[in-house]
C-alpha positions in Angstrom: 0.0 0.0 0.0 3.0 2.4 0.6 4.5 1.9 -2.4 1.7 2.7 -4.2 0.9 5.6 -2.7 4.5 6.7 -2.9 4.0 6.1 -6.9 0.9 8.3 -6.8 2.9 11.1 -4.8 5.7 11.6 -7.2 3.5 11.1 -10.5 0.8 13.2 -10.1 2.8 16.1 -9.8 4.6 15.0 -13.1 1.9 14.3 -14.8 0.0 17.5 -14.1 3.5 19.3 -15.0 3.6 17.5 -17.9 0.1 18.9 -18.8 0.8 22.7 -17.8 4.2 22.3 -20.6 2.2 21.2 -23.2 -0.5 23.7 -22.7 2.3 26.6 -22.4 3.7 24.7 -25.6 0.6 24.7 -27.8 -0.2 29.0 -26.6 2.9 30.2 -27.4 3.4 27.9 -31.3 -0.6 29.7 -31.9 -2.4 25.9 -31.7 -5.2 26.1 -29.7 -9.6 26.1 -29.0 -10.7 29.3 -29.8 -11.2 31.8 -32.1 -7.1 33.8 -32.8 -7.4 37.7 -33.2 -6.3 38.0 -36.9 -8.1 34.8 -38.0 -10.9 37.0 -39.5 -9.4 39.9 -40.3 -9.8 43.2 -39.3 -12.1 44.1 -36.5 -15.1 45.8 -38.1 -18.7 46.8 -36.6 -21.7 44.8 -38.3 -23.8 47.2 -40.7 -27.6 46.0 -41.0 -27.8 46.5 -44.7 -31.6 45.8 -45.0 -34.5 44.5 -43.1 -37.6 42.6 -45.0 -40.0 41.0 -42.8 -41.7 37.7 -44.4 -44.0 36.7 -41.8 -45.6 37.8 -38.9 -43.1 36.6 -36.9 -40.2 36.2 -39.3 -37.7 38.9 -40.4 -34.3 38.3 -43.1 -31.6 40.9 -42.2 -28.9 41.7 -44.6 -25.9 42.4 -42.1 -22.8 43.1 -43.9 -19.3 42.9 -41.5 -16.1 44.0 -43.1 -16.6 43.1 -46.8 -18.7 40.0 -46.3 -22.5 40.1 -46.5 -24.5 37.9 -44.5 -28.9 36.6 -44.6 -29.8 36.7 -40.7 -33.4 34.6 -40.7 -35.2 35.9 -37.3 -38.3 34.6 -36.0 -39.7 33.7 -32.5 -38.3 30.2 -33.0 -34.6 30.5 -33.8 -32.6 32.4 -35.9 -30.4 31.2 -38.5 -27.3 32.9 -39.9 -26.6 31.8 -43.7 -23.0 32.4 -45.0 -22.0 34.6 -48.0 -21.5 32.4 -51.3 -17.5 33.6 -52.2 -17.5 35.8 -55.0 -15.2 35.5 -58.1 -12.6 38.4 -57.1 -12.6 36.4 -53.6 -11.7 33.0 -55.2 -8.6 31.6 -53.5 -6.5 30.3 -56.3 
């Protein structure tokens, strides 16, 4: 029973060390959960571009943000944001 608790004693500490490195490792190389600054682009405000309600309770917003344009479905049961087909002068070669 000593020796395993012995084992235990030196190897959590290791293993949790070995965690906090790898952690520190993965920050500083960039490689991580989570959205990264410049992965977007430019910080820009979102512009509502136009509003056309087409129900009662349902509304599509045109909300452009930076240069892309995005269709924002509202309604009292969800909302659903729809991404920007890429245009031809934003085709990536």
């Amino acid at each position: 029973m000593d020796d395993q608790l012995l084992r235990l004693f030196w190897a959590l500490p290791l293993v949790l060390a070995i965690g906090v490195g790898a952690m520190l490792l993965l920050k500083r190389l960039g490689i991580g959960v989570g959205p990264r600054p410049n992965a977007v682009g430019p910080a820009s405000t979102p512009v509502v571009v136009s509003s056309t309600p087409l129900t009662e309770h349902t509304r599509a917003v045109v909300v452009e943000f930076g240069q892309q344009r995005w269709v924002v479905f509202e309604s009292t049961a969800q909302i659903s944001v729809h991404a920007p087909a890429p245009s031809p002068d934003q085709a990536r070669p």
